[in-house]
C-alpha positions in Angstrom: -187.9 5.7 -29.2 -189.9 2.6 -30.1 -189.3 -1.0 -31.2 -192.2 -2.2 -33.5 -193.4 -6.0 -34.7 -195.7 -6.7 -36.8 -196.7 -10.9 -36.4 -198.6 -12.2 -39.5 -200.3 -9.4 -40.1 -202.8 -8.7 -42.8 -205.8 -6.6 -44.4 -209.0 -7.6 -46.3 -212.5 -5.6 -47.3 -215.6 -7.3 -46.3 -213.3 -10.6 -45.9 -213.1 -11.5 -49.2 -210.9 -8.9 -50.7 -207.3 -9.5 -49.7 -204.7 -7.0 -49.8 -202.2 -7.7 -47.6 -201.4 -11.0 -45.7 -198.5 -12.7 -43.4 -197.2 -9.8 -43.2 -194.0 -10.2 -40.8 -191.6 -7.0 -39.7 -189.5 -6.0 -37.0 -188.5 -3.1 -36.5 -185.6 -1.8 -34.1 -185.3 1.8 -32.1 -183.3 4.0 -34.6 -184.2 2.5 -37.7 -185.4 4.4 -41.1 -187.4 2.0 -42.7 -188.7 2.7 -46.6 -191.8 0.6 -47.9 -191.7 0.4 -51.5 -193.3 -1.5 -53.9 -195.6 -1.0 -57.0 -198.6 1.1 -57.5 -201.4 -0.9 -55.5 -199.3 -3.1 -53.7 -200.5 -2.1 -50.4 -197.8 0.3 -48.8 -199.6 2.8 -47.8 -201.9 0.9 -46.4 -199.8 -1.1 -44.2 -198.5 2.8 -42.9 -202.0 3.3 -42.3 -202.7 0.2 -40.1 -199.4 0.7 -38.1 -201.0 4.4 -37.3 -204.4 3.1 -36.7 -206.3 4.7 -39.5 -206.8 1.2 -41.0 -208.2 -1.6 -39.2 -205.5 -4.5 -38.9 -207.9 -7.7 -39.8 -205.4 -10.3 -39.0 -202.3 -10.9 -37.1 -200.7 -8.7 -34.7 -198.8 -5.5 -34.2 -196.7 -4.7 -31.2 -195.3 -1.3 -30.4 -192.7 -1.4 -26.8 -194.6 -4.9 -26.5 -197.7 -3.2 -25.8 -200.6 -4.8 -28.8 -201.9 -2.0 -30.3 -204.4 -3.3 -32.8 -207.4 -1.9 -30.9 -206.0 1.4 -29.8 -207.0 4.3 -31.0 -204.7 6.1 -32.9 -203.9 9.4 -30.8 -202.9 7.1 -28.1 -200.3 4.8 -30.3 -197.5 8.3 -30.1 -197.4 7.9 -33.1 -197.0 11.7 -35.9 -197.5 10.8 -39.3 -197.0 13.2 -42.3 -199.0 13.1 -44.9 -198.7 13.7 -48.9 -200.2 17.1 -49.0 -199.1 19.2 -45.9 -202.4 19.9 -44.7 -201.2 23.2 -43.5 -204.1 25.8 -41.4 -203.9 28.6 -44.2 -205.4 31.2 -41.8 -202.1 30.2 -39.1 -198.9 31.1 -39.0 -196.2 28.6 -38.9 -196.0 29.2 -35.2 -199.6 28.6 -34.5 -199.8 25.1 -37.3 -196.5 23.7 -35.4 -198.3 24.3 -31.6 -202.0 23.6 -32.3 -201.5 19.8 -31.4 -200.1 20.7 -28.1 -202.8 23.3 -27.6 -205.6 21.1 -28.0 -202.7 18.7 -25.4 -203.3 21.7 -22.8 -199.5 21.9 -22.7 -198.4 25.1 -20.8 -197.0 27.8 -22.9 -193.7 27.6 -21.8 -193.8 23.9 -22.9 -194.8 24.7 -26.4 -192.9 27.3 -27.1 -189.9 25.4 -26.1 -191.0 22.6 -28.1 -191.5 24.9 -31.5 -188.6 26.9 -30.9 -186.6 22.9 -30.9 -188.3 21.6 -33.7 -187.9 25.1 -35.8 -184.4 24.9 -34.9 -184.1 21.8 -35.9 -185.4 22.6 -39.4 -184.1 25.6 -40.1 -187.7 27.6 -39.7 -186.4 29.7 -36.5 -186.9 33.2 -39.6 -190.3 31.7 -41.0 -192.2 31.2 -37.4 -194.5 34.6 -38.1 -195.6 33.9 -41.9 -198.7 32.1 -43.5 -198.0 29.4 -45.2 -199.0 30.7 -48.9 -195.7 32.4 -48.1 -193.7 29.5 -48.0 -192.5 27.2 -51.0 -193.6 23.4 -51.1 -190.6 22.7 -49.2 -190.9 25.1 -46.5 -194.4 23.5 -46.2 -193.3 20.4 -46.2 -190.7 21.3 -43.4 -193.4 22.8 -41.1 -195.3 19.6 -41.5 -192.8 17.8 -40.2 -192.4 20.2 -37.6 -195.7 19.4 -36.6 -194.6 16.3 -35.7 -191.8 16.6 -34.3 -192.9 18.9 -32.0 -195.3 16.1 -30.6 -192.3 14.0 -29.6 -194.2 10.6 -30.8 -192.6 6.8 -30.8 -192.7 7.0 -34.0 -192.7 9.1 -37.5 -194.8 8.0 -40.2 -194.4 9.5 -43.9 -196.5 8.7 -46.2 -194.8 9.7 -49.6 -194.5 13.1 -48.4 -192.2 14.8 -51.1 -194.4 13.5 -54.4 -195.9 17.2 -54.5 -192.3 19.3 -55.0 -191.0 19.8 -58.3 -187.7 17.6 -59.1 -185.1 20.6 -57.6 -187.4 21.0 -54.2 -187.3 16.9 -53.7 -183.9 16.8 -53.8 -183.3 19.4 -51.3 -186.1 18.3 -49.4 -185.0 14.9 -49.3 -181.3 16.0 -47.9 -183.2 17.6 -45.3 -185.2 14.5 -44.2 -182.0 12.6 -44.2 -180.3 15.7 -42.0 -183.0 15.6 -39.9 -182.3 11.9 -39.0 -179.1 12.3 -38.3 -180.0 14.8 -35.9 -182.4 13.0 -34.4 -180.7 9.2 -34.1 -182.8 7.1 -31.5 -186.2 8.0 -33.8 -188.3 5.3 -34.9 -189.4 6.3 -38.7 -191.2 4.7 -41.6 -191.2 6.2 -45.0 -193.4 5.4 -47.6 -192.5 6.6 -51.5 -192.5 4.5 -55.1 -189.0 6.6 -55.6 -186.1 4.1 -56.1 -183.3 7.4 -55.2 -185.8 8.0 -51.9 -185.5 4.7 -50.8 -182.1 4.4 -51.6 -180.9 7.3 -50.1 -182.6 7.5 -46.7 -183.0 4.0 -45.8 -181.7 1.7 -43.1 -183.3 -0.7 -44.5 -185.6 -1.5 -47.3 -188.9 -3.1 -47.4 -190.2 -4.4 -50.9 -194.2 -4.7 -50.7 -195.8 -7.4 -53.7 -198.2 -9.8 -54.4 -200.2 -8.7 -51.3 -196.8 -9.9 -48.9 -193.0 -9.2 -48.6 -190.9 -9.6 -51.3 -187.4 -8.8 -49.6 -186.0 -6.9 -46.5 -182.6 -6.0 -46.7 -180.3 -2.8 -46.4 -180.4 -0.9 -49.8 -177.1 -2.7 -51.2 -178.2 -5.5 -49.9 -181.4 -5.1 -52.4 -179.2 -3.9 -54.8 -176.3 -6.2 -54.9 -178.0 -9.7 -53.9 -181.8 -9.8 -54.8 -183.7 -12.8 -53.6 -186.0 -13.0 -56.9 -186.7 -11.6 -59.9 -189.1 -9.0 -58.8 -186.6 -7.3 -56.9 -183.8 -7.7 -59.2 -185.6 -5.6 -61.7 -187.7 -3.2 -59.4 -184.4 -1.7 -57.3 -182.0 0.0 -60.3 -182.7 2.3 -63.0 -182.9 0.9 -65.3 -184.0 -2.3 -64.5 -182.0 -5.5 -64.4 -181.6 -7.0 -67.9 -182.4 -10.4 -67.9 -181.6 -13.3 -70.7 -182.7 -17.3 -70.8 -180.1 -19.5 -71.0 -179.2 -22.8 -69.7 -176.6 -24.2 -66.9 -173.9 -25.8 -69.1 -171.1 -26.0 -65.9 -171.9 -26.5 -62.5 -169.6 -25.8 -59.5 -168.0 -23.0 -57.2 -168.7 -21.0 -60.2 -171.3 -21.6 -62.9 -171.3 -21.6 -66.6 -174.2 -20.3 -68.9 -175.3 -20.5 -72.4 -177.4 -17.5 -73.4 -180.4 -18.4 -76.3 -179.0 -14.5 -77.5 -174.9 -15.3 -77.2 -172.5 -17.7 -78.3 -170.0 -19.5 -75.9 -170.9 -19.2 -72.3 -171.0 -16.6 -69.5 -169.8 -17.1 -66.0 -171.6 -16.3 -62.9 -169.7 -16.1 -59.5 -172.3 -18.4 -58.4 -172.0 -22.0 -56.7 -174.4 -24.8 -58.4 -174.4 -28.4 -58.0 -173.9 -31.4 -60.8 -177.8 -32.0 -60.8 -178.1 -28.4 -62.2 -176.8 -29.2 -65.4 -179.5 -28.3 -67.8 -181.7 -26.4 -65.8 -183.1 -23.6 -67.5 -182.6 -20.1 -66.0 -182.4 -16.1 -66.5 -179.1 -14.4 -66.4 -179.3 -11.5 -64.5 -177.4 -8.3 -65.3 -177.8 -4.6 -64.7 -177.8 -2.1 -67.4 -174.3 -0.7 -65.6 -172.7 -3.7 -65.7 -173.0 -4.7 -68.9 -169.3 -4.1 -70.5 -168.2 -5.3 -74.8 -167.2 -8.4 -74.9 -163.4 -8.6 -75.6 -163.4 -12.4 -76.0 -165.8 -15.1 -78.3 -167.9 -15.7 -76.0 -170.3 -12.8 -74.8 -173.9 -12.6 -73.2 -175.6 -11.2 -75.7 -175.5 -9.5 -79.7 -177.5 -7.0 -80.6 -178.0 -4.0 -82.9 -178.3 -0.7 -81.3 -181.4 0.8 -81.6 -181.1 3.8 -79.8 -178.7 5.6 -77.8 -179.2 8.7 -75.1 -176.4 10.2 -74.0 -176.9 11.7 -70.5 -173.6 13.2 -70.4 -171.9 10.9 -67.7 -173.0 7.7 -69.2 -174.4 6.8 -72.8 -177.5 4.6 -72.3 -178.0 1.6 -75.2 -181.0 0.1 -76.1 -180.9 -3.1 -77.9 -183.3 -4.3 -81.1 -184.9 -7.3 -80.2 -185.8 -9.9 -82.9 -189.2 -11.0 -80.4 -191.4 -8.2 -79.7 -192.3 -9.4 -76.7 -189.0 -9.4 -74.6 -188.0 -6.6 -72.5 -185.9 -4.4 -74.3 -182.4 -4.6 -73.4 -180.3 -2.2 -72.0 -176.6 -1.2 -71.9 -175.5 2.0 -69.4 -171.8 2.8 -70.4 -169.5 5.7 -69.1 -168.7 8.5 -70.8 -170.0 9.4 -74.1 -170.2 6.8 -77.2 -171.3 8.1 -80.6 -172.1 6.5 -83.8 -172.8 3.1 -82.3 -176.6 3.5 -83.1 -177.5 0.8 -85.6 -174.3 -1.2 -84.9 -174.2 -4.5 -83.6 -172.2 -5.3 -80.3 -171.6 -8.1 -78.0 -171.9 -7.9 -74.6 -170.9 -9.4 -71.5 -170.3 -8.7 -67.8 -167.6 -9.6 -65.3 -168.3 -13.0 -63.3 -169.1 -11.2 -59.9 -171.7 -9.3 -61.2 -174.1 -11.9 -62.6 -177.3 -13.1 -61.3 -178.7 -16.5 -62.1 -182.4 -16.9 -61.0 -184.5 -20.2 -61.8 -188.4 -20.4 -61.5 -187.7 -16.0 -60.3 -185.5 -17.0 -57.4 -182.2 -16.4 -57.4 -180.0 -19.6 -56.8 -177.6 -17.3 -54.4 -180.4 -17.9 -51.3 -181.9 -21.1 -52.6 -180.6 -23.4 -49.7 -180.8 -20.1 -47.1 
């Protein structure tokens, strides 16, 4: 379908608000790309400027090679689906899935070949005849991307288009946008959401938006397993990465630790040099990793506050003698009862450890 780059790109109102800048993407034929990032950090409008509905105020953005910053947006092939379906009510599905080509003066042989493909496709082929108050959300959500499809663009913009289906209706929704891929392998699409499981789930790879630029880019274990900073660390997992200060007490192919909330050390499966001896830092460790500590020396003691049990796992949450840290959280398999208001130690196996300094992590520090 379409290759996309996007060169030091940015976005500002009236030239003195800034809310995206240097931003720098590419983006190969076939790839399913997820922007995520936290409320405000510009997502959706970067899917915006890459359709054309925003005006890119810096930098440039290439689609085939061909610079697109000035071209309107029916001309970029690009489809984009939107939040709310923005369904005709007065149409059937047919009729919402052809008007684009109508108003394209395709023949009718050509759209009802297209339809009859895309309906296929997404299992509407019994639902062509109804109005779409007859449909549920994810019906409607299906003909929108019908809509699309039908249009046979570059490229397939979705701008968080599940957020209006109850919790069942995403899920099944979302296997259908990930079937729909796979059916359709040499499309170009970009997905925006704030759902961790979305991105997850769907992506080829992952971009993380904040502080107006790029925070990672990176396949979702990638993200997952080997964060570049703090940011990500804790905004990919639920829950978020736990993270404890402590200070470099043994430097070499792996690295030893001194939590302010253990006693003893931790080891990271982490490579630091002699000059790191003393440097303060954050241990890193996700709620699912955490494991009791069998030995003297542990990560971290604490009293359990609270406990839910979620049937597969048991979920810990730690007291914490200053109000202000994060809270700390354990995620254990199986169930555990009658540890609330116990103290435990805990600790976590060498590989799974994270050391960041200054909120980078010392894995990528020399590249």
């Amino acid at each position: 379908m379409a290759n996309l780059n996007l060169t030091d790109v940015g976005k500002s109102y009236g030239g003195s608000v800034e809310v995206l800048k240097d931003i720098n993407l590419d983006i190969e034929t076939g790839e399913l790309i997820v922007f995520v990032g936290p409320s405000g950090c510009g997502k959706s409008t970067l899917l915006r400027m890459i359709a054309g509905l925003e005006k890119i105020t810096g930098g440039e953005l290439l689609i085939d090679g061909q610079r697109m910053n000035d071209v309107p947006p029916a001309q970029r092939g690009i489809a984009m689906v939107f939040q709310s379906y923005a369904l005709y009510p007065h149409m059937t599905v047919r009729d919402n899935m052809a008007f684009a080509l109508k108003l394209a003066k395709k023949s009718a042989s050509e759209i009802d070949e297209a339809v009859s493909r895309a309906a296929k496709v997404l299992q509407l082929d019994e639902y062509l005849d109804r109005l779409p108050k007859a449909l549920s959300g994810g019906q409607r959500q299906r003909v929108a991307i019908g809509r699309s499809i039908v249009r046979d663009p570059k490229v397939y913009l979705f701008d968080e288009p599940l957020s209006n289906l109850d919790a069942s209706l995403r899920v099944a929704t979302r296997i259908e946008i990930a079937q729909l891929k796979e059916s359709m392998p040499n499309s170009t699409m970009i997905y925006v959401t704030h759902d961790q499981v979305e991105a997850m789930t769907l992506a080829s790879r992952i971009v993380v938006l904040a502080n107006k630029g790029i925070a990672q880019v990176g396949t979702p274990l990638e993200l997952y397993e080997r964060p570049e900073n703090e940011f990500v660390a804790q905004f990919i997992g639920s829950p978020a990465m736990n993270l404890l200060a402590g200070e470099i007490v043994e430097t070499g192919q792996t690295t030893k630790v001194r939590t302010d909330s253990g006693s003893g050390t931790i080891v990271a499966n982490i490579p630091t040099r002699d000059s790191d001896r003393g440097q303060k830092v954050n241990v890193g460790i996700r709620p699912e990793d955490m494991v009791t500590a069998e030995t003297e020396n542990y990560a971290f003691a604490g009293t359990v506050e609270i406990t839910e049990a979620l049937g597969e796992v048991t979920q810990l949450y730690f007291a914490q003698s200053n109000s202000e840290s994060a809270a700390i959280i354990a995620k254990l398999p199986g169930i555990h009862t009658g540890v609330r208001g116990k103290e435990l130690r805990m600790t976590a196996d060498p590989s799974k450890v994270h050391l960041f300094a200054n909120g980078h992590s010392l894995l990528y520090r020399d590249g």
